[in-house]
Phi, psi and omega in degrees: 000317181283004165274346177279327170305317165297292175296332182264000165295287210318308194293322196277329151333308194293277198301349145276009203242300169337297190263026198266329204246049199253071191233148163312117162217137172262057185250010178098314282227123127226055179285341167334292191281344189304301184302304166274004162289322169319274179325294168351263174324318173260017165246348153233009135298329164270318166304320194306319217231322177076032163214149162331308190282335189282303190302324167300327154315286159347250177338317155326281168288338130356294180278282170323328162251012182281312154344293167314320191271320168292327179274340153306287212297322190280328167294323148294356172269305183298314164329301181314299179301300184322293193312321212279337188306292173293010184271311184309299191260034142245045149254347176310293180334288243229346164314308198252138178199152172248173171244143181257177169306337165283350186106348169281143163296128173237142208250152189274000000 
């Protein structure tokens, strides 16, 4: 009871540790999920399996797709960043306006 015990005091760390830093950044940077793709990968490799080689395996692989989903996430993040960037500066363009004497806009 007290290895069980153990493991979900981890987990339960892990996954809070997981969500403080879950904000859109377009910096390349995932070690986050890397790190908690690990941690993971190697708590239920180690549940699975009872032994030191299945949590290590785990963590292996873990950490490999954990990698993956971070650098996914930032190529929709970067994706993201772009559009909103050019959305922003062709509405600049189009921001300054007068109303004429007919009732229209007329943009500078």
């Amino acid at each position: 009871m007290n290895r069980l015990a153990n493991i979900a005091a981890i987990a339960v760390i892990a996954l809070g540790a997981g969500t403080l830093s879950a904000t859109a950044a377009c910096n390349n940077d995932a070690s986050t999920e890397t790190v908690l793709g690990a941690g993971s990968g190697a708590l239920v490799g180690g549940l699975a399996s009872h032994s030191i080689v299945g949590a290590a395996v785990g963590g292996v692989a873990g950490g490999l797709i954990g990698n993956s989903i971070g650098h996914s996430n930032n190529r929709a993040d970067c994706r993201r960043a772009a559009r909103s960037q050019s959305y922003r500066e062709s509405r600049r363009d189009h921001d300054d306006y007068y109303v004429g004497r007919d009732g229209r806009r007329h943009y500078y």
